[in-house]
C-alpha positions in Angstrom: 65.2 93.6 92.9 69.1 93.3 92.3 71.1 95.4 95.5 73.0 98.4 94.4 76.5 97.7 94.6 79.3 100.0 96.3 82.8 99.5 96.6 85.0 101.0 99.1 88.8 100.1 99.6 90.0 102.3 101.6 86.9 103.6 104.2 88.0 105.5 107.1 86.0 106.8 110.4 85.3 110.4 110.4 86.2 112.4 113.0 84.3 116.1 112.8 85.3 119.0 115.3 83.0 121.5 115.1 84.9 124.8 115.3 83.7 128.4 115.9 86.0 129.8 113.1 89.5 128.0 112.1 92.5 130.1 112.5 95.8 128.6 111.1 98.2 128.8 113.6 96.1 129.0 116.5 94.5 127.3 119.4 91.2 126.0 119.2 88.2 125.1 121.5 85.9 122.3 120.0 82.1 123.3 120.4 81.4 119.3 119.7 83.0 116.2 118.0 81.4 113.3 116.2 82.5 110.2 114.8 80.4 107.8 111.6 81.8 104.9 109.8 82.4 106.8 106.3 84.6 106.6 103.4 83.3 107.1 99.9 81.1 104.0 99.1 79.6 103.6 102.5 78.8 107.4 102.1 77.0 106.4 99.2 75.6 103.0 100.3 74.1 104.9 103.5 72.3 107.9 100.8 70.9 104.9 98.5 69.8 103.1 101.5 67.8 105.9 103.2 66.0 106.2 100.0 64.9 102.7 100.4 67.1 101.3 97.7 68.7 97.7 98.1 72.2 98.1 98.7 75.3 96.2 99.4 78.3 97.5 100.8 81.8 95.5 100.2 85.8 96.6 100.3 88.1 96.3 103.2 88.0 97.1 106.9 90.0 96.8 109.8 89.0 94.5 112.3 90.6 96.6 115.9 87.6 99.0 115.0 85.2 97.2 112.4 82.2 97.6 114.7 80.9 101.0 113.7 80.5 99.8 110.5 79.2 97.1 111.1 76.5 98.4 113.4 75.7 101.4 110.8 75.0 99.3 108.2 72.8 97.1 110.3 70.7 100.2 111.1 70.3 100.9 107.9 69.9 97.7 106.0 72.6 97.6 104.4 74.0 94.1 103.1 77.4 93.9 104.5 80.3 92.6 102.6 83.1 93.5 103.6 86.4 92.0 104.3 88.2 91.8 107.8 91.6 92.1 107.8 94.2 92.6 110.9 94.5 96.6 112.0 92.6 99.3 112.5 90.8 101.3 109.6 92.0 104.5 109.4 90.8 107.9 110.8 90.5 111.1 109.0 90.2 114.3 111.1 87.4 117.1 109.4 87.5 120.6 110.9 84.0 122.9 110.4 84.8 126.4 110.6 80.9 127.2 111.8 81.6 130.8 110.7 82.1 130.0 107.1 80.7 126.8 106.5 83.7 124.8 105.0 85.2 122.1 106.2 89.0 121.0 106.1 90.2 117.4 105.7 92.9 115.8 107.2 93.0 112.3 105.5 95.4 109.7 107.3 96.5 106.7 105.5 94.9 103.3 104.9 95.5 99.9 105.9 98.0 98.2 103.7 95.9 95.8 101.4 97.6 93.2 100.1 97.1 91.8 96.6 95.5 88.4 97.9 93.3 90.9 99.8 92.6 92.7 96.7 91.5 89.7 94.9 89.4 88.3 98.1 87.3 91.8 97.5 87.4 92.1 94.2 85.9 88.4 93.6 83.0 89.5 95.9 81.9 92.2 94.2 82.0 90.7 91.1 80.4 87.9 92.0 77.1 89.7 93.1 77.3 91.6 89.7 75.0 90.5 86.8 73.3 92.0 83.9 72.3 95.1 84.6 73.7 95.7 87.7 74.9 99.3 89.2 78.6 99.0 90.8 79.8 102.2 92.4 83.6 102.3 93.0 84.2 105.8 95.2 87.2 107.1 97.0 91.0 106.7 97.0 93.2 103.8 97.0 95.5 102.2 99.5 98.6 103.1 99.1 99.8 99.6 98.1 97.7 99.0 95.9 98.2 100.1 91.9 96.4 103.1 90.4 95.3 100.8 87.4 93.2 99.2 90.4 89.9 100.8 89.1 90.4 100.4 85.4 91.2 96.6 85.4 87.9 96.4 88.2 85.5 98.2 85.6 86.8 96.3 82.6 85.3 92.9 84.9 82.7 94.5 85.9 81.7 95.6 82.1 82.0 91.7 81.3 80.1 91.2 83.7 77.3 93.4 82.1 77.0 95.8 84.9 77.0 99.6 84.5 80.1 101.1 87.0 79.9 104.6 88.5 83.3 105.6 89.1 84.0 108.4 91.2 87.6 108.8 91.9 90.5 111.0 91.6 94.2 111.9 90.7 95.8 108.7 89.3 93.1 106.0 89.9 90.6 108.6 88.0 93.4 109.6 85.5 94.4 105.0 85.0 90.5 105.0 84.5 89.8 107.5 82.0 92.5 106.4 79.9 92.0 102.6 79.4 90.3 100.8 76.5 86.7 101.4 75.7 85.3 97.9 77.9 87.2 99.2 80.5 85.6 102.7 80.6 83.1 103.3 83.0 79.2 103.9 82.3 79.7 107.1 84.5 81.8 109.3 86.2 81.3 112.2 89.1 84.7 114.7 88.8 84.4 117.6 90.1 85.8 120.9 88.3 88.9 120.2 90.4 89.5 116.9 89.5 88.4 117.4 86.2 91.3 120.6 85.7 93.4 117.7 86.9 92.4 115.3 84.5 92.3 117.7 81.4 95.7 119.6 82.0 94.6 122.8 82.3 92.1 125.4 84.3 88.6 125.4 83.4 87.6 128.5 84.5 84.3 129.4 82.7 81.6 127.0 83.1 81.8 126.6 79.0 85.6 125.5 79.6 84.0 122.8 82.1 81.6 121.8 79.3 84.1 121.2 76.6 86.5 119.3 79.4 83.3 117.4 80.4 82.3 116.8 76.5 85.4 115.2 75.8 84.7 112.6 78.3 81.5 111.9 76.7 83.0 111.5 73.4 85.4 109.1 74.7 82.2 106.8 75.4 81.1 107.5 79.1 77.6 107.4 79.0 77.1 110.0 81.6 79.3 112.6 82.8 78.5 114.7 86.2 80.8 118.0 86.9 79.7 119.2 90.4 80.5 122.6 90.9 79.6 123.3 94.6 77.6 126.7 95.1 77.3 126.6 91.0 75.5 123.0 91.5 76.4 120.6 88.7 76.8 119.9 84.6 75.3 116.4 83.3 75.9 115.4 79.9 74.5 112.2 78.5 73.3 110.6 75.0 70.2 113.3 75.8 72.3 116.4 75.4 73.8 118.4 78.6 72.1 120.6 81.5 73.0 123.0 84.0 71.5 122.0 87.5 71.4 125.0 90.3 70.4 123.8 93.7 68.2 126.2 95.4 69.7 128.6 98.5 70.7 126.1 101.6 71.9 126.4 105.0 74.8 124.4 105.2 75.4 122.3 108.3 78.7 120.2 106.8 79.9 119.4 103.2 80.9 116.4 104.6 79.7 113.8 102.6 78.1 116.3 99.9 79.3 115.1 97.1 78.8 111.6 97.8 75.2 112.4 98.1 75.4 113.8 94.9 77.0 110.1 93.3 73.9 108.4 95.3 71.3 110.4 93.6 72.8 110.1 90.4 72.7 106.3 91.2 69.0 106.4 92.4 68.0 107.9 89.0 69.8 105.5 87.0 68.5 102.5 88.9 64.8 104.4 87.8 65.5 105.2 84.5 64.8 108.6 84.7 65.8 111.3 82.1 68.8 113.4 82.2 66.8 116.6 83.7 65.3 114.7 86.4 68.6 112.9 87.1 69.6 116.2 87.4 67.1 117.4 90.0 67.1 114.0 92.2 71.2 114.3 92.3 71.3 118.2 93.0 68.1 117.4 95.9 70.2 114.6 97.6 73.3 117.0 97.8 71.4 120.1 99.1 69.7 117.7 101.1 73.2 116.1 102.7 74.1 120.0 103.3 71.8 120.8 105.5 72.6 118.0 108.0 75.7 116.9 109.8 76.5 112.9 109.4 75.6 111.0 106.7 72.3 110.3 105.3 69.3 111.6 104.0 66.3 113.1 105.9 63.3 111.6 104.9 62.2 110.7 101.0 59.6 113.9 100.9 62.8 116.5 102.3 64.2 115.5 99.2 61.4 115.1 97.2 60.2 118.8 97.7 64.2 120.2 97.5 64.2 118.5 93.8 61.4 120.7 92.8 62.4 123.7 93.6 65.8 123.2 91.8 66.7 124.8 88.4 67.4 122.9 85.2 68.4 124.4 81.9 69.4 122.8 78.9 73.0 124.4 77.4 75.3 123.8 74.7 
């Protein structure tokens, strides 16, 4: 069986501090910190592995602090490909307000990666890639490197014969969504954020959401994911379009939420599985990911029993 492929360029280690209730302006006793290995694709990677999916993780890390990586994605399974370069990957600082649930980022910046680096990574992933092979690109960019960076990657990737999952934002999503038909991606995972971002405008209904989302699928993405946070998620494919609602959850973090949600999309596509039950698995991984801190999945039969007690309907 082929691995799943992730990409992430710029991963980070993610520091949460667990908060009674966040108050801007004032001073704050931690109740308890933690630290993972996370950015994106490794979010991802860790989701697909816990499933017991083949996966392997590439991009760039820092060596000064590469070993928590390195050691997570032993645990796990996880075939490690990623580049070393000099420095430290970065850190990113995530405050949960226990009182409310949320969580606010503080993203620092990435390691400068170079355009040799670039290549080195790029060259690796594509060189695991065949016919038929999933390739998930997730998170920002570097700041040195160009927003086109995903576009011209998918486009390689599509030669190769792979299917690419893109989920992205701002200018790398924006560079994506607007390149050539073999450079498009098989699928994409905005959220209605990102999607208002692409589009131009507010989407404040959720049929505003479904023509914004629509007009990606005309454009020739395959499948098209709109996660919507307490609303749960839109997915439009060749099939039609559905409204997935994830049933009630106690939510431990978000952290990481969303990139559950990318994994079970992945998980389905690597099954074949129709656009309702795509719709289910995705939605169970995410519910799944709120109800724990750190990243991962409890075990396969959590899930299982989440996804059927979530709510598909068919709309539009």
């Amino acid at each position: 069986m082929s691995p799943i492929l992730t990409l992430t360029l710029n991963p980070a280690i993610d520091q949460t501090v667990r908060l009674d209730a966040l108050v801007p302006g004032s001073v704050h006793r931690a109740r308890a910190v933690r630290s993972h290995a996370g950015g994106k694709g490794v979010n991802v990677a860790l989701c697909l592995a816990d499933w017991g999916l083949p996966v392997a993780a590439s991009g760039v890390l820092g060596s000064d602090n590469a070993a928590p990586f390195a050691q997570l994605m032993a645990e796990r399974g996880i075939d490690d490909r990623f580049l070393r370069i000099p420095g430290e990957t970065r850190t990113n600082l995530k405050l949960l307000d226990r009182k409310t649930g949320d969580t606010t980022d503080i993203n620092l910046p990435g390691l400068a990666v170079s355009p040799d680096t670039l290549d080195a990574a790029r060259a690796a992933l594509i060189d695991l890639a065949d016919a038929g092979s999933l390739a998930v690109l997730a998170g920002s960019l570097p700041g040195t490197l160009p927003p086109e960076t995903y576009r011209d990657l998918t486009a390689r990737l599509n030669a190769r014969g792979a299917r690419v999952v893109l989920d992205a934002s701002g200018g790398p999503l924006a560079a994506a969504l607007a390149g050539p038909r073999d450079a498009l991606p098989y699928a994409v995972k905005p959220n209605r954020h990102e999607l208002e971002e692409w589009a131009g405008r507010p989407l404040p209904a959720l049929g505003d959401v479904l023509d914004a989302a629509r007009s990606l699928r005309d454009r020739g993405i395959a499948l098209v994911a709109v996660s919507l946070g307490a609303e749960g998620a839109l997915f439009l494919g060749e099939a039609g379009a559905v409204h997935a609602r994830p049933p009630a959850t106690a939510v431990a973090s978000t952290v990481g939420a969303g990139d559950a949600l990318v994994a079970g999309l992945v998980a389905s596509l690597h099954e074949g599985l129709a656009l309702p039950d795509t719709a289910r698995r995705a939605l169970a991984f995410a519910a799944a990911k709120l109800a724990r801190e750190g990243a991962g999945l409890p075990p396969r039969p959590e899930v299982e029993a989440i996804a059927a007690t979530v709510r598909v309907e068919a709309i539009g």
